[in-house]
N, C-alpha and C positions, 0 to 999 in steps of 0.2 A: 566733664564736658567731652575729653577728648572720647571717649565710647557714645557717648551719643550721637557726634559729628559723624564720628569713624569704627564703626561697628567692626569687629573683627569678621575677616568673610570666611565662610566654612563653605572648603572645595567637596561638592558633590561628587561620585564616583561609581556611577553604572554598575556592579560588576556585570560581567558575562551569565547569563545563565543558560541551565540546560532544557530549551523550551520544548516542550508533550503537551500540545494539544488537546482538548479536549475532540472529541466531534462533532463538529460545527457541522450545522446542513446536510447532513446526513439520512435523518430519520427516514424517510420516505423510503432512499433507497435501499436504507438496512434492514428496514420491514418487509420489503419485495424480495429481496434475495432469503431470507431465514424463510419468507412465505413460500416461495417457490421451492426451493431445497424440502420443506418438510412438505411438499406434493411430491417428491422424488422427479423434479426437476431440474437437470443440472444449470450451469450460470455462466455466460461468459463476460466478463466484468472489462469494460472499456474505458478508456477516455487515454488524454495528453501525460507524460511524463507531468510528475509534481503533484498530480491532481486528487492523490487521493486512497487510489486503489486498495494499495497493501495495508494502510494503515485502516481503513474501512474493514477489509477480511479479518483484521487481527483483531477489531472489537468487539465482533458476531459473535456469540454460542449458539451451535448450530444442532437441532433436536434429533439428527440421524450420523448416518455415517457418510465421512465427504472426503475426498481426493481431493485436496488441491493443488493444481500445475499454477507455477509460477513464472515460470520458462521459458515461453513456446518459442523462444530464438533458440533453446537449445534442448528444442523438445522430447528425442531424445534420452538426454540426459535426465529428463526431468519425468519419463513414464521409467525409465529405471529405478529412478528414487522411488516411486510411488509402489513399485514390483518388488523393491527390497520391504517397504512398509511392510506391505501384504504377505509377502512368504515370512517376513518376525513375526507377526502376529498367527501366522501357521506353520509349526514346525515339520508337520507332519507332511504339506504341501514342499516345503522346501526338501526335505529328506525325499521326498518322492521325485522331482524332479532334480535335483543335483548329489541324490545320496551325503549332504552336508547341512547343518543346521546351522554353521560358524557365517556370522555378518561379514564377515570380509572376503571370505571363500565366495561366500551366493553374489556379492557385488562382482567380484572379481569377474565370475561368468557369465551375469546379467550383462553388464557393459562393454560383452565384446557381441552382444545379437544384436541383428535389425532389428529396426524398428519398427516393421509389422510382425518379428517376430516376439517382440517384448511385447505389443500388444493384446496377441493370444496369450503368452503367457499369464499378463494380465487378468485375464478373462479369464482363465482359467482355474485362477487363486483366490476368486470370491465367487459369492452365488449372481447371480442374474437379478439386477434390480437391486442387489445390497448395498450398493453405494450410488452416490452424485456424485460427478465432477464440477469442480468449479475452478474456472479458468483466468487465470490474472491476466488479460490483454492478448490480442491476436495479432497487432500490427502489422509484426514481421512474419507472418503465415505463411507456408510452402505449401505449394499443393500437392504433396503428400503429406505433411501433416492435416491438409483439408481430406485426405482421402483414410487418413489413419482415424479423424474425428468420427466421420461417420462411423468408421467400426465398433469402437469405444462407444459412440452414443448407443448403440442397436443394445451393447449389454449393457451399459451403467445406468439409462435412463431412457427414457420415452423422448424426450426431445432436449434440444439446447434452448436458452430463453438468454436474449444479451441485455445488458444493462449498463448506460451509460453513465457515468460520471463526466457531470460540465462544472467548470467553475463558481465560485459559490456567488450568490446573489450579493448584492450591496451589502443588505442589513445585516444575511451572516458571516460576510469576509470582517464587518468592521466589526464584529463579536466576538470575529477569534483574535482580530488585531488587538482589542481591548484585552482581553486575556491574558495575549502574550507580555503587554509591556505595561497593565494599569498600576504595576506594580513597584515602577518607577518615577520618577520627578519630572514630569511632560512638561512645558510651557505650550498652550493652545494645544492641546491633547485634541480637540476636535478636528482642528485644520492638518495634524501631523499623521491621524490615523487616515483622511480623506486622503494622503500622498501614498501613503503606504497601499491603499487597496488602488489607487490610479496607477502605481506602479508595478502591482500583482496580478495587476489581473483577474484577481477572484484566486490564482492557482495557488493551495493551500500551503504546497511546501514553497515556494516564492514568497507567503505572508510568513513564515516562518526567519526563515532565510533573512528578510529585510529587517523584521524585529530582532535575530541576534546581531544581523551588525549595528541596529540602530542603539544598542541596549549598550554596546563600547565604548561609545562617544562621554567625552565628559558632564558634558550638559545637553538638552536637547529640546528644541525649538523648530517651526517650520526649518529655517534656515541651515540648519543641520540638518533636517532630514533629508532636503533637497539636494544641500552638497555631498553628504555623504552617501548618500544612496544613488547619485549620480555617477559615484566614480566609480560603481559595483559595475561590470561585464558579465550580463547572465547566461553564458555559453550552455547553461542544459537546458534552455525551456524553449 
């Protein structure tokens, strides 16, 4: 009797896990950029912090050759990187211009030129039209790096083309919520993943974010999600 009155209770236990997304809501705009890149059209890829961006570039296989700047707050730093690429992949071009073929010597002397002089160099270490760029966010733009694009566009490509990343629609925010936690012990699963995209926004890495802290809780129910996700401070979005 006494087990059928008083069933022993078995404490559930979340663990944490390490949540990789699939790409949700994507498609359209990862068709448009591989589309335009293999016109040799380069991309300047926008939208809010959270939203997207990087992890979108990182999915592409892309059917030419592409420079991607990451950076543009520390732009830069970041046409050096792409000048160190370009002379490893030409020895012949670095030996010509620093009489050294060693990565750390050609960095060492990249990194002390302007930044219209890193430019030309640029230009100078692949052909005309060999490459696209493709540009992770302009936010923080200087108008010299407005004045440096231009140059760079004249030789890497015919034009720039921007492409926004917005938040994802209803249907796909609550597809990747499903994802992230359907793999846990939900009470009203419908009502708790409805909190979670009210609370996100749609911004992808926010639906990420709220799923690992929701995923720590012992049990989880609206009530939880509400208190627990309430006491989160979302200081980056």
């Amino acid at each position: 009797m006494r087990s059928t009155l008083f069933p022993a209770t078995q404490t559930r236990i979340n663990l944490p896990a390490v949540l990789i997304p699939d790409l949700v809501g994507r498609d359209e705009e990862a068709r448009r950029i591989q589309r335009l890149i293999g016109n040799k059209v380069s991309v300047i890829l926008v939208g809010p912090t959270g939203i997207g961006k990087s992890f979108l570039l990182e999915s592409l296989h892309y059917p030419g050759k592409v420079l991607e700047i990451d950076n543009v707050s520390e732009f830069r730093k970041s046409i050096a990187s792409a000048l160190v690429h370009l002379l490893g992949s030409r020895e012949a071009v670095a030996d010509l211009l620093y009489k050294t073929t060693d990565a750390d010597a050609v960095w060492a002397r990249v990194s002390k030129k302007s930044l219209p002089s890193l430019c030309r160099l640029g230009n100078d270490c692949c052909d005309r039209k060999e490459y696209v760029l493709l540009i992770n966010n302009i936010d923080r733009i200087t108008p010299t790096v407005v004045k440096v694009l231009g140059e760079l566009k004249d030789h890497f490509a015919w034009s720039f083309e921007k492409v926004e990343l917005k938040p994802l629609s209803r249907p796909d925010a609550l597809k990747m919520i499903y994802r992230l936690i359907s793999d846990v012990s939900v009470i009203d699963l419908d009502a708790v993943m409805t909190k979670l995209y009210e609370t996100s926004d749609g911004n992808p890495r926010k639906i990420r974010e709220l799923c690992e802290r929701l995923r720590r809780e012992p049990f989880i129910n609206l009530d939880t999600a509400v208190d627990g996700l309430a006491t989160k401070h979302w200081t980056n979005f």
